[in-house]
Residue frames as qw, qx, qy, qz and C-alpha x, y, z in Angstrom:
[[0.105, 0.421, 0.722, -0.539, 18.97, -13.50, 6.40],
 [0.221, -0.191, -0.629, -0.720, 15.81, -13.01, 4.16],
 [0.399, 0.383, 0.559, -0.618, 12.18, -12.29, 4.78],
 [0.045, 0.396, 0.739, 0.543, 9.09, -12.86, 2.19],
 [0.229, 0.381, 0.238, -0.864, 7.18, -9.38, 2.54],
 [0.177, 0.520, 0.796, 0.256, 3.74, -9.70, 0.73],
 [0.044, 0.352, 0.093, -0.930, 2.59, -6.04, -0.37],
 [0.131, 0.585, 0.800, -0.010, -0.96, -4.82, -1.42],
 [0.127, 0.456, 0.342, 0.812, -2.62, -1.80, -2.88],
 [0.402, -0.085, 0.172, -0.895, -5.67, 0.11, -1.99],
 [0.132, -0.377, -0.909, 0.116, -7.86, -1.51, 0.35],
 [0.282, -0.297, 0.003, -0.912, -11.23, 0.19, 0.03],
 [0.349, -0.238, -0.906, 0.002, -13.65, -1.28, 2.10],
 [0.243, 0.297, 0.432, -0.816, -16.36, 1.30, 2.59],
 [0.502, 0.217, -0.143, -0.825, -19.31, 2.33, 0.76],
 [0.905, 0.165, -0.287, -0.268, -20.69, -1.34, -1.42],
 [0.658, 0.291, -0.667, 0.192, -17.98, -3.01, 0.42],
 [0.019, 0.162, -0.659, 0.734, -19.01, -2.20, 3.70],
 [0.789, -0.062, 0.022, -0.611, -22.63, -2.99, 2.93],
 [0.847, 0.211, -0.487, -0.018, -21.24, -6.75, 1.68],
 [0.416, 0.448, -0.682, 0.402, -19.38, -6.99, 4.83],
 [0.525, -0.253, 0.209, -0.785, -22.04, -6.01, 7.23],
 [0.883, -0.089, 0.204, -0.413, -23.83, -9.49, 6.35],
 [0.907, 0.279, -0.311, 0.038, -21.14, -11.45, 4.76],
 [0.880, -0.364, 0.193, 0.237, -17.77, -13.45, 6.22],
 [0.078, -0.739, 0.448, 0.497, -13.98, -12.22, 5.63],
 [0.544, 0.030, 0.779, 0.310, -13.89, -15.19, 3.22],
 [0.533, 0.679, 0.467, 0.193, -16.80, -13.81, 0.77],
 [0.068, -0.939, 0.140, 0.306, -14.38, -10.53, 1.03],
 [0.163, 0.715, -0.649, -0.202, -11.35, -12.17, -0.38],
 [0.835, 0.188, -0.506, -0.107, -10.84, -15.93, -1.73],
 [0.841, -0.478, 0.192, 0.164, -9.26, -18.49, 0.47],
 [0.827, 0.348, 0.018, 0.441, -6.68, -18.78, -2.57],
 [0.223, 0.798, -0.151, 0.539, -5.72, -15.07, -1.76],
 [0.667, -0.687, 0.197, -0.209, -5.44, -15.95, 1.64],
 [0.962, 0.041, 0.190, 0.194, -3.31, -18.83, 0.96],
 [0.521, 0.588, -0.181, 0.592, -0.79, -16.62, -1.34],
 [0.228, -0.861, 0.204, -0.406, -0.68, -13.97, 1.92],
 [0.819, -0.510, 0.251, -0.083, 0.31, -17.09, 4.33],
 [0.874, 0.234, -0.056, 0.421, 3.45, -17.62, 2.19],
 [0.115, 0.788, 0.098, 0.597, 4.54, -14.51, 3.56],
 [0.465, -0.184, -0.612, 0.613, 6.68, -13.78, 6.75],
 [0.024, -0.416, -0.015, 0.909, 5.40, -10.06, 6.80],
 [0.162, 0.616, 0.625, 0.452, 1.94, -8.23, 4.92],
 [0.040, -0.487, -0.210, 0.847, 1.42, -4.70, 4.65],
 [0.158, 0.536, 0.603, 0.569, -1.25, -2.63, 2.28],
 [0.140, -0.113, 0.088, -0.980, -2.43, 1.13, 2.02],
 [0.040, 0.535, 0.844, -0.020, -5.81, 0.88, 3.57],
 [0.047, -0.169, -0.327, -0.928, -7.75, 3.71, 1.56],
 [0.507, -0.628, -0.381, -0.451, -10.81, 4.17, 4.77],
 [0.086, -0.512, 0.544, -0.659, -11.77, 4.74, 7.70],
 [0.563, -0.257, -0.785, -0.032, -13.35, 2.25, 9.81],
 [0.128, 0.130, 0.553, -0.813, -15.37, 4.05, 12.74],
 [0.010, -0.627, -0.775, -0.078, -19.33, 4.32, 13.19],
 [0.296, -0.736, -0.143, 0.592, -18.58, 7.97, 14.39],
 [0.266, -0.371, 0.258, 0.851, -17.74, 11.92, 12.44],
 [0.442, 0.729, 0.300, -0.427, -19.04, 13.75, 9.63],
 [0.737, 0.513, 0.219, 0.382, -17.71, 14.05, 6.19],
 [0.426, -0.532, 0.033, 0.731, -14.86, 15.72, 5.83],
 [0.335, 0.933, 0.133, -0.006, -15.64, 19.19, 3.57],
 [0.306, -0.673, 0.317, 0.594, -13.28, 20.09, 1.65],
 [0.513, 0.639, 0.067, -0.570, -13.53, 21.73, -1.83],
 [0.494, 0.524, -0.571, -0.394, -13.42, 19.00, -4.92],
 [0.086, -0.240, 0.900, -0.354, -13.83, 16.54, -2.58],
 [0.446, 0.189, -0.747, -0.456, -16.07, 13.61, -3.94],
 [0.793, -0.101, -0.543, -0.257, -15.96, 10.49, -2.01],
 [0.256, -0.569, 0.558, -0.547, -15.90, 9.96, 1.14],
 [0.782, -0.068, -0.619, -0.010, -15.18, 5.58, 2.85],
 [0.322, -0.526, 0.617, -0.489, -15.60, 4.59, 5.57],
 [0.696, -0.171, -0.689, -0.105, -16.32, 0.76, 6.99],
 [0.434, -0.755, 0.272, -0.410, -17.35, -0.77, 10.08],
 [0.512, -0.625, 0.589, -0.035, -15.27, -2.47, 12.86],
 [0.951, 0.128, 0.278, -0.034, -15.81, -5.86, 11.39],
 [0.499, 0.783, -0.365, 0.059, -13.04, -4.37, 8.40],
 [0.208, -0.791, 0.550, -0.168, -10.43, -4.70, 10.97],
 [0.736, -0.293, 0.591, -0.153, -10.96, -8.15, 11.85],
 [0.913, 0.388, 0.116, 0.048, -10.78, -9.14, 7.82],
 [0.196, 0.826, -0.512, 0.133, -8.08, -7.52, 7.58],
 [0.292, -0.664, 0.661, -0.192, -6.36, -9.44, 10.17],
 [0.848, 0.071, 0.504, -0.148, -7.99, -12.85, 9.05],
 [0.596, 0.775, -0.164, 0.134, -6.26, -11.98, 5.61],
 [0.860, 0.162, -0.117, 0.469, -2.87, -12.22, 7.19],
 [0.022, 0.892, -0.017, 0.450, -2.35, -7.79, 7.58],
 [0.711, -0.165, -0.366, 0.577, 0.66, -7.32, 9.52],
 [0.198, -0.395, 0.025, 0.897, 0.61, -3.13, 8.73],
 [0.529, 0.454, 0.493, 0.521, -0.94, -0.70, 7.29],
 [0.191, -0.137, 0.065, 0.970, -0.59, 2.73, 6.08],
 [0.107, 0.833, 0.506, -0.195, -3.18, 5.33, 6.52],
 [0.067, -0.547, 0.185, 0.814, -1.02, 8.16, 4.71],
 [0.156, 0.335, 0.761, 0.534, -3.39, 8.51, 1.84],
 [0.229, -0.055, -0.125, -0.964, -6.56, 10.92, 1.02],
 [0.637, -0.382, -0.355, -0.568, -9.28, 9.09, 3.05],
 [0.457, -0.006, -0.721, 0.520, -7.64, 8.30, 6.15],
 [0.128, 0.301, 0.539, -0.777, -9.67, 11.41, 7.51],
 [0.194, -0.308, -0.634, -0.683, -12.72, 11.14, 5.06],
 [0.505, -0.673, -0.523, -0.138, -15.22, 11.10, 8.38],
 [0.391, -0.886, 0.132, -0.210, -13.15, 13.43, 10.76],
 [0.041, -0.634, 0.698, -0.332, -10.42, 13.08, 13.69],
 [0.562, -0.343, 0.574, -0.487, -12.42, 11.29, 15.65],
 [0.940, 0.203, 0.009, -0.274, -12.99, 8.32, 12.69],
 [0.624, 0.589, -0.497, 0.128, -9.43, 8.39, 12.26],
 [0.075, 0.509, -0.760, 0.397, -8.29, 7.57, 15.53],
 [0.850, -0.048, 0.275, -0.446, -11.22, 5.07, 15.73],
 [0.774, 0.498, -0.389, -0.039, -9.46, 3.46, 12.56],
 [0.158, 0.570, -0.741, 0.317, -6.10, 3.43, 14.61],
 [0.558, -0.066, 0.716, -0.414, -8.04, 1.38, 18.02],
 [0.885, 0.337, 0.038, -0.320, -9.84, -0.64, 15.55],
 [0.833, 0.335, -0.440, -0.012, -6.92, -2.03, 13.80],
 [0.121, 0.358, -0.792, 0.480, -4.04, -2.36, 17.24],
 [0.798, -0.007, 0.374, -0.472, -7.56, -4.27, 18.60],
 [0.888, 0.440, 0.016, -0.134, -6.86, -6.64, 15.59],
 [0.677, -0.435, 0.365, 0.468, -2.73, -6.98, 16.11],
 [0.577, 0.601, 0.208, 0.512, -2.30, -4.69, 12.84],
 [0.183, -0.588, 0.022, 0.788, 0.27, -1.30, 13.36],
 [0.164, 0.908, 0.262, -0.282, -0.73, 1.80, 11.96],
 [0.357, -0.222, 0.084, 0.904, 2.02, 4.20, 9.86],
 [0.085, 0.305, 0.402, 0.859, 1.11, 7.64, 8.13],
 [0.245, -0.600, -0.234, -0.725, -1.51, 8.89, 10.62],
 [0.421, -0.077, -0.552, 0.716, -1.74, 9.75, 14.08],
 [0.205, -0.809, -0.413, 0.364, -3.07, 12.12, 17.14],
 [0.037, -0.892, 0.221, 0.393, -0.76, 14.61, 15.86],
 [0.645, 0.645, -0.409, 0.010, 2.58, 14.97, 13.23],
 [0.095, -0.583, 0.807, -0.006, 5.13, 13.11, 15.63],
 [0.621, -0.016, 0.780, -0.073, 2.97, 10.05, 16.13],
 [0.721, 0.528, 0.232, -0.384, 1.69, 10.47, 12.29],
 [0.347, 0.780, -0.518, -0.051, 5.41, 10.73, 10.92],
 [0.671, -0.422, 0.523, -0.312, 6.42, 7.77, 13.11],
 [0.242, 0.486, -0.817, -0.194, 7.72, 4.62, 11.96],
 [0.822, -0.388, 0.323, -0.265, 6.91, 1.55, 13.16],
 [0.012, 0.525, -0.846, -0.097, 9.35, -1.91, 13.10],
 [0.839, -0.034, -0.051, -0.540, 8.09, -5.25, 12.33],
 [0.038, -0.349, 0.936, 0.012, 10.40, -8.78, 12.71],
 [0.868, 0.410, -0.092, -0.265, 10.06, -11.77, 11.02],
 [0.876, -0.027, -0.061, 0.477, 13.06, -14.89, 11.44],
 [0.648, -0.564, -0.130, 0.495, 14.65, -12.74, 13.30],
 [0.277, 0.353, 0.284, 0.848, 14.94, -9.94, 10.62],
 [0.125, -0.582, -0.359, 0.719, 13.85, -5.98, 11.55],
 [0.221, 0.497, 0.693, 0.473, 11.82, -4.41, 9.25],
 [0.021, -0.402, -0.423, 0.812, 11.13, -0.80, 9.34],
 [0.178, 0.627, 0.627, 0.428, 8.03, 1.15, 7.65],
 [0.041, -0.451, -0.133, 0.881, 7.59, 4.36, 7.23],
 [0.247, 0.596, 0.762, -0.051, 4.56, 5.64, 5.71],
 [0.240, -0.489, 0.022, 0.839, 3.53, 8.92, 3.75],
 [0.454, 0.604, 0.589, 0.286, 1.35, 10.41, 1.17],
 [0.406, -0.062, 0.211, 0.887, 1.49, 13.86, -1.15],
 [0.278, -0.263, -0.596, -0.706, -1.71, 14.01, -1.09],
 [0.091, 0.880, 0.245, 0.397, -4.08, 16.22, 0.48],
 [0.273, 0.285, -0.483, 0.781, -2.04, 19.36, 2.60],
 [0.487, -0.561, -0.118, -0.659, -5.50, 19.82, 4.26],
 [0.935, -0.133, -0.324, -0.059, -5.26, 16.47, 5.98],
 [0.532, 0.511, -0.440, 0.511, -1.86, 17.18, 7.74],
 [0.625, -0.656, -0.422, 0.037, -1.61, 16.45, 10.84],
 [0.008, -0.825, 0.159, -0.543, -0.24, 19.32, 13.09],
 [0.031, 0.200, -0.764, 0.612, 1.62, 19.49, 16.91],
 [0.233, 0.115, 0.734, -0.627, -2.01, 18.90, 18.10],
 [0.706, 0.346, 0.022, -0.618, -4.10, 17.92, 15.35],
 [0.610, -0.141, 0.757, 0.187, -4.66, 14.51, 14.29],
 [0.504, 0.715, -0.070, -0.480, -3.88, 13.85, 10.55],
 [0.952, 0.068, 0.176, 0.240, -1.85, 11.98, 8.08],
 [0.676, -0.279, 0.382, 0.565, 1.96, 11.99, 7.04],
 [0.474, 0.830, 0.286, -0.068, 1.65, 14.85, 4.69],
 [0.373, -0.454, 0.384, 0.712, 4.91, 15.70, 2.17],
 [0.313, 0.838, -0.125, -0.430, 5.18, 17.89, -0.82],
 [0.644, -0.356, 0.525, 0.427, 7.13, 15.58, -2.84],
 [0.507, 0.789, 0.175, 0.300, 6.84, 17.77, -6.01],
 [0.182, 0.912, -0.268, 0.252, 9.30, 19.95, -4.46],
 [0.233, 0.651, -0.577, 0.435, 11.29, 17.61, -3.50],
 [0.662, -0.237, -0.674, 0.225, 12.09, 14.45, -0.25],
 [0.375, -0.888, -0.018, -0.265, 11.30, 16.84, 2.97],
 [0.315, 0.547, -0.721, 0.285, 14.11, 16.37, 5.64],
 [0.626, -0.230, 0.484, -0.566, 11.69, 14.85, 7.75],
 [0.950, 0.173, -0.143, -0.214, 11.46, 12.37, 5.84],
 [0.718, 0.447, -0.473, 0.247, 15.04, 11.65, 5.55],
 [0.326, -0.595, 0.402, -0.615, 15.19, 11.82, 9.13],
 [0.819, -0.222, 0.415, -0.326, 12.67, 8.99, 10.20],
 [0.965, 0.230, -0.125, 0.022, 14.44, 6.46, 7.13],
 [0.550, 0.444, -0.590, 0.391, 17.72, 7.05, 8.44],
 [0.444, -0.316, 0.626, -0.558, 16.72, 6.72, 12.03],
 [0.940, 0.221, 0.149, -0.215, 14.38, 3.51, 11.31],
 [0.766, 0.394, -0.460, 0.218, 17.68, 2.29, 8.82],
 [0.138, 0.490, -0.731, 0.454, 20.19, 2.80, 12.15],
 [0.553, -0.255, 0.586, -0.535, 17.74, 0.52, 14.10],
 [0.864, 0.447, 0.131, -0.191, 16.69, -2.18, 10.99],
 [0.440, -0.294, 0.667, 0.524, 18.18, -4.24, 8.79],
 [0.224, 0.203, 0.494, 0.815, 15.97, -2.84, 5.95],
 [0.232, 0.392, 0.271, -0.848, 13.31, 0.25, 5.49],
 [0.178, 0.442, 0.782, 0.401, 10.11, -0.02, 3.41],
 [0.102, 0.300, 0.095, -0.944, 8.76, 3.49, 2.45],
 [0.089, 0.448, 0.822, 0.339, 5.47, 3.15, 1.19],
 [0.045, 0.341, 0.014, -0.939, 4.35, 6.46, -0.01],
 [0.328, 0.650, 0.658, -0.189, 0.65, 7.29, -1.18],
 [0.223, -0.480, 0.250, 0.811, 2.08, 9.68, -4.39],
 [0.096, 0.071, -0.659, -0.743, 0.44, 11.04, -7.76],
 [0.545, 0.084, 0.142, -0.822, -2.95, 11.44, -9.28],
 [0.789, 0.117, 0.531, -0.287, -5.65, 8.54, -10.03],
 [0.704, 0.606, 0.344, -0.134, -5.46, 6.60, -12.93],
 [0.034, 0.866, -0.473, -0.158, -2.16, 7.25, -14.34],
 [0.938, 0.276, -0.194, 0.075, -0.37, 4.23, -16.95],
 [0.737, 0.134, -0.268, 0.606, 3.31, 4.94, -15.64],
 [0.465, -0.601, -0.307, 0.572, 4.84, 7.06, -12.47],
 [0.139, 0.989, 0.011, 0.058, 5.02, 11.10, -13.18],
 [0.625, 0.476, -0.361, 0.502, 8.55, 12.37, -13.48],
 [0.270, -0.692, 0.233, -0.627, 8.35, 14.12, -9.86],
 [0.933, -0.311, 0.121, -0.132, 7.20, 10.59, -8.32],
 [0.822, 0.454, -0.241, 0.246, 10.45, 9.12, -10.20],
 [0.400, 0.653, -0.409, 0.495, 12.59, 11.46, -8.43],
 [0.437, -0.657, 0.366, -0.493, 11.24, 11.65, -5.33],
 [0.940, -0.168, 0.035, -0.294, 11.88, 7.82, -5.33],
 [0.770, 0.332, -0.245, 0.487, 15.11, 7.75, -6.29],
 [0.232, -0.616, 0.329, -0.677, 15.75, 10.40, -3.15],
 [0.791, -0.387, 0.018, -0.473, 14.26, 7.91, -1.15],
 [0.970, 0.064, -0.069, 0.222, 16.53, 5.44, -1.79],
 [0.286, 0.573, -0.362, 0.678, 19.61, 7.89, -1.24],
 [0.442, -0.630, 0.208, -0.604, 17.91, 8.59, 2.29],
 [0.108, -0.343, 0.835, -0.417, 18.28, 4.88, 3.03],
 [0.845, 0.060, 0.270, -0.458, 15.08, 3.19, 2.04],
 [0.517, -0.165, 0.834, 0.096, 15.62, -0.55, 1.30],
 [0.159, 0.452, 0.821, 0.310, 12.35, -1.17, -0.74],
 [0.158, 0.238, 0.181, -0.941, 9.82, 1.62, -1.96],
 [0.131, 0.297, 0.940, 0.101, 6.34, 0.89, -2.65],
 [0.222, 0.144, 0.187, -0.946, 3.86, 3.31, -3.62],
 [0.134, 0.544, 0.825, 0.072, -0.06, 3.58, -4.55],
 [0.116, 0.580, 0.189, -0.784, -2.49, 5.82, -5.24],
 [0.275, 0.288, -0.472, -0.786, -3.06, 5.47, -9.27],
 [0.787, 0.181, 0.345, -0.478, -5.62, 2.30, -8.85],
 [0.886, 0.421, -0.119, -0.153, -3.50, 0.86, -11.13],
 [0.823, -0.275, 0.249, 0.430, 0.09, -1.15, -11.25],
 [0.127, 0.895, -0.378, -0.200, 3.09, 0.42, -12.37],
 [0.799, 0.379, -0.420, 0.202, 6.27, -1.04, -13.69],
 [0.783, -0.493, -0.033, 0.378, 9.23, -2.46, -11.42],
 [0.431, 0.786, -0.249, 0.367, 12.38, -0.49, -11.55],
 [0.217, 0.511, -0.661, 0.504, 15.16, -1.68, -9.50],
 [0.218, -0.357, -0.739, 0.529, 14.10, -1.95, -5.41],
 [0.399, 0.286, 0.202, -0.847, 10.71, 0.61, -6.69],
 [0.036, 0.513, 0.789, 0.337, 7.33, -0.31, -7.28],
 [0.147, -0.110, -0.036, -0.982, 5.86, 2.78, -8.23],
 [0.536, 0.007, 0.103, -0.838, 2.54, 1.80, -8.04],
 [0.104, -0.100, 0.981, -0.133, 1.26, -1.54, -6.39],
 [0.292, -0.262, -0.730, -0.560, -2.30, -1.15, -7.69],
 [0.553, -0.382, -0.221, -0.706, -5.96, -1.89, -6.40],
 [0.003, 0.109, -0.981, 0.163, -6.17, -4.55, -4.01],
 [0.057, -0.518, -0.839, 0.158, -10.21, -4.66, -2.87],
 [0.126, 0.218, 0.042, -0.967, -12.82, -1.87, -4.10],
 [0.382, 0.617, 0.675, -0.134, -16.31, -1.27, -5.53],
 [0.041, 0.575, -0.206, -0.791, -15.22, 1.42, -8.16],
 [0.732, 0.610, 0.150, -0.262, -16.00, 1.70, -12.07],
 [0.800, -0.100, 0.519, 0.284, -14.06, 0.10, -14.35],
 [0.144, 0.711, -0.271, -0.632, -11.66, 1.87, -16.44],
 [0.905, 0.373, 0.146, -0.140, -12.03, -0.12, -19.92],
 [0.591, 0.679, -0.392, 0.187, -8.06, 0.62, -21.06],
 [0.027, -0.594, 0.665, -0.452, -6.41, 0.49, -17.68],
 [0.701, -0.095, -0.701, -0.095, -8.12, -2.09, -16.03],
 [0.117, -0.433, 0.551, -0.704, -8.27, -1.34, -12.37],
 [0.864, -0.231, 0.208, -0.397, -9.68, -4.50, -12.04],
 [0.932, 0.114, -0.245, 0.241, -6.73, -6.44, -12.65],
 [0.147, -0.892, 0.408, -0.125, -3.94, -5.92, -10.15],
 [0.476, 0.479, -0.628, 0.387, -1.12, -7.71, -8.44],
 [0.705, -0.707, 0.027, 0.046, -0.33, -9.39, -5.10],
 [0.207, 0.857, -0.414, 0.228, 3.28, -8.50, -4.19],
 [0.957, -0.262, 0.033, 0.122, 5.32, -11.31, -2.79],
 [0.305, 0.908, -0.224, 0.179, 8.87, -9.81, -2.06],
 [0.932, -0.094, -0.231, 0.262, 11.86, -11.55, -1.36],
 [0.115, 0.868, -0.074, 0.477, 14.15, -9.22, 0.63],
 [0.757, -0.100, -0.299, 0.572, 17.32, -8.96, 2.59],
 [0.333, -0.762, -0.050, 0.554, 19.63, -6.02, 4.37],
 [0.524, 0.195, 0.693, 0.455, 20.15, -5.52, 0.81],
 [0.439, 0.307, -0.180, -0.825, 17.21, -4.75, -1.00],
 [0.851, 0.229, 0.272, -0.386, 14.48, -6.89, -2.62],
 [0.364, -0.499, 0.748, 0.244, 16.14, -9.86, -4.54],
 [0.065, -0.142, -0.842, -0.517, 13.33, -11.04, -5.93],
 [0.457, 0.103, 0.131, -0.874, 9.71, -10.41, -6.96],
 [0.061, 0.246, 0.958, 0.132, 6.87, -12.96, -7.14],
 [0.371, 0.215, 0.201, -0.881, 3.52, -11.13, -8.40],
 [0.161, 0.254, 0.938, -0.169, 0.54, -13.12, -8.27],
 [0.006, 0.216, 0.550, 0.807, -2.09, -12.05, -10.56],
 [0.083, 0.391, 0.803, -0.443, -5.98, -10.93, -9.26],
 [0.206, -0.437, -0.603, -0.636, -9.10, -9.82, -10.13],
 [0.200, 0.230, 0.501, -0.810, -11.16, -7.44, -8.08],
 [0.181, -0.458, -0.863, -0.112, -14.49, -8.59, -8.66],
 [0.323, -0.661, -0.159, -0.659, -17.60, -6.15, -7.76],
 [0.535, -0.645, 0.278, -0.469, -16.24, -6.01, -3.78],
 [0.814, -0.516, 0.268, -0.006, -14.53, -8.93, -3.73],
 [0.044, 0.803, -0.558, -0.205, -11.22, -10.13, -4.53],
 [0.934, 0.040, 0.346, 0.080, -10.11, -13.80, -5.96],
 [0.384, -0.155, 0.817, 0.401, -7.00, -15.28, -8.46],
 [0.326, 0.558, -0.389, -0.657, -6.83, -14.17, -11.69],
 [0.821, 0.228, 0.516, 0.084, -8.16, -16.90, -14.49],
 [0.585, -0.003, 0.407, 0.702, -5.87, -17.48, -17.81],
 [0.325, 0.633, 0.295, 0.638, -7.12, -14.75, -19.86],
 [0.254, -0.951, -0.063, -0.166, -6.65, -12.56, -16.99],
 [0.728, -0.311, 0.283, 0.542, -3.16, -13.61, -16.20],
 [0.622, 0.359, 0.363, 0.593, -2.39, -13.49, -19.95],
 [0.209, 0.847, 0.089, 0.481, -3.50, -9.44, -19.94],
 [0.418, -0.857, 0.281, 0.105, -1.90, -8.40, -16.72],
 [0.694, -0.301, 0.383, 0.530, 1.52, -10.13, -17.73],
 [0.417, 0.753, 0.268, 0.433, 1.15, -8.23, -21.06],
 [0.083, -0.918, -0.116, -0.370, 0.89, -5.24, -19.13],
 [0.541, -0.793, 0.236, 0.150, 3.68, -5.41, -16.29],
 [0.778, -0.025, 0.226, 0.586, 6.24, -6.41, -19.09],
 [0.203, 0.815, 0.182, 0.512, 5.56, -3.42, -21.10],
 [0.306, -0.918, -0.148, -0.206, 5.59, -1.39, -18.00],
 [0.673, -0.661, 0.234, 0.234, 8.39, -2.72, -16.39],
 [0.712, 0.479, 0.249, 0.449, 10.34, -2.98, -19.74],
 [0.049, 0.944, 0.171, 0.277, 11.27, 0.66, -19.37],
 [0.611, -0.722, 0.247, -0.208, 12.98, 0.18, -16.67],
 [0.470, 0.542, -0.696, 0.016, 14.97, -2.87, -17.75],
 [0.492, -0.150, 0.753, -0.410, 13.33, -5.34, -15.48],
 [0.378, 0.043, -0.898, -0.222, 12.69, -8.87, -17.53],
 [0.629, -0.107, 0.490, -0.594, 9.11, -10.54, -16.40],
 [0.395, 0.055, -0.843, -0.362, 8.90, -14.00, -16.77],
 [0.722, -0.096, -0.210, -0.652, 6.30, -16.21, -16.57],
 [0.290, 0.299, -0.870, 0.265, 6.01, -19.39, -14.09],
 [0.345, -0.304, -0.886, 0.064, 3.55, -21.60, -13.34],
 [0.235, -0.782, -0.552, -0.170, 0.64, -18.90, -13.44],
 [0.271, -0.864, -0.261, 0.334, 2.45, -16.41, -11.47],
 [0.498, 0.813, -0.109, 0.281, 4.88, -13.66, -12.69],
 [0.776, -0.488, -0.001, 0.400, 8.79, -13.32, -11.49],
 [0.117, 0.969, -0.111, 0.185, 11.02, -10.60, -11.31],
 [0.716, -0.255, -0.232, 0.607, 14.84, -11.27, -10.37],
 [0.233, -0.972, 0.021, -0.023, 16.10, -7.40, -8.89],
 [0.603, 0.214, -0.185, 0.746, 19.43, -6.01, -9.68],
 [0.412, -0.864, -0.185, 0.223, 19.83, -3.63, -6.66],
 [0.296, 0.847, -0.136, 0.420, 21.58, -0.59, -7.60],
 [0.634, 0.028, -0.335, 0.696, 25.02, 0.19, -5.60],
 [0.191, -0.894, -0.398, 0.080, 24.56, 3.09, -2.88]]
């Protein structure tokens, strides 16, 4: 028993991308073609990196920059896109307040998308949720390292906040081995490290290998705007998916990755990653000289690791030796 899970970066879709949504259709957001890759897919989940309320005030807090939000309308692309889940554990979940964040939540369970990594409080923010697919159970558990302000409390709503420089909390290992005794596999998709960053910090490493001790199946993180290499049943870092940022000229955070994961009670068996191009707000299928540099760049990366990327009719493939527990 197998599922195709289809995994995404950072979805921004405030500021220039909420102005372009305002007047435009979920289509001029993302290609049909991307749509098309998502619908091969029993199961789609991505960090969505806003809020999505009309409501709150910026949230103040010192070194704090940028602050996304979008409006309802987000929800519905989202859901026209395929979005089965996503994870608000990340450092703009409360960019407009409580009250934007738990707009976000109604906004997307209006739109048949669950929620992990943020909540009324820390039980519902720590929370899990389960998804099925041909008759497979899928758990997710959200989480980000990033900010401690943001933490939601016994009565304060916030996001899935863990310290994972010092270490996997035991909360954590808690909800993946509760979630594993109800599932036949766990996807921890954790919101870890700083922007902009060619290959995973040594802290992220560990805490990912922990993760996998605890009982996660697959681990997916985000949070550098860019792709990482594969290593095993981790993708450190699943890139951009949809944003209006500046373009880094060496990294490229306009070229990312759709994730197309092939995945049992196991662990992921195989990887199909589908090349893209974020475009100023919108998103479309990489063309050949964009292929040609992203496949550059995920062998290199994933090289490290001892993960072989070949090449196959335009997209990129990964077979997964799953490590013994």
């Amino acid at each position: 028993m197998s599922i195709t899970l289809a995994l995404a970066g950072d979805a921004m879709l405030g500021r220039d991308v909420a102005k372009r949504l305002g007047v435009a259709a979920s289509h001029d957001l993302f290609s049909t073609a991307v749509r098309d890759w998502f619908a091969t897919a029993d199961l789609a989940v991505l960090n969505l990196e806003c809020c999505i309320s009309e409501r709150g005030a910026p949230w103040r807090s010192p070194g704090k920059l940028f602050h996304f939000r979008a409006p309802a309308k987000a929800a519905q692309a989202l859901a026209w896109l395929g979005i089965d889940c996503v994870t608000l554990a990340n450092n703009h979940a409360l960019d407009f307040g409580p009250d934007a964040l738990l707009d976000t939540c109604e906004h997307l369970q209006n739109a048949g998308i669950e929620t992990v990594g943020a909540g009324p409080d820390a039980e519902h923010a720590r929370a899990g949720v389960i998804l099925q697919a041909r008759g497979m159970r899928l758990g997710v558990l959200g989480l980000t390292d990033h900010p401690a302000d943001m933490a939601a409390g016994p009565d304060r709503p916030g996001v899935a906040y863990a310290d994972l420089s010092c270490g996997v909390p035991d909360w954590v290992r808690e909800r993946i081995a509760d979630l594993r005794a109800r599932c036949d596999a766990v996807l921890v998709t954790p919101h870890w490290g700083p922007n902009m960053t060619a290959e995973p910090l040594p802290y992220v490493r560990r805490a990912a290998r922990q993760l996998l001790e605890a009982g996660a199946t697959l681990v997916a993180g985000h949070s550098a705007h860019v792709f990482h290499g594969v290593d095993g049943p981790i993708l450190y870092d699943l890139g951009d998916f949809i944003d209006d940022y500046a373009v880094d000229a060496q990294l490229h955070n306009d070229l990312g990755l759709l994730w197309l994961v092939t995945l049992d009670a196991a662990g992921p068996r195989e990887i199909t990653a589908v090349p893209l191009a974020l475009d100023y707000c919108r998103t479309r299928l990489a063309v050949e000289h964009e292929r040609a540099w992203i496949r550059d760049r995920l062998r290199a990366a994933s090289a490290e690791f001892g993960t072989p990327v070949e090449e196959r009719d335009g997209v990129l493939t990964m077979r997964v030796a799953v490590p013994a527990r």
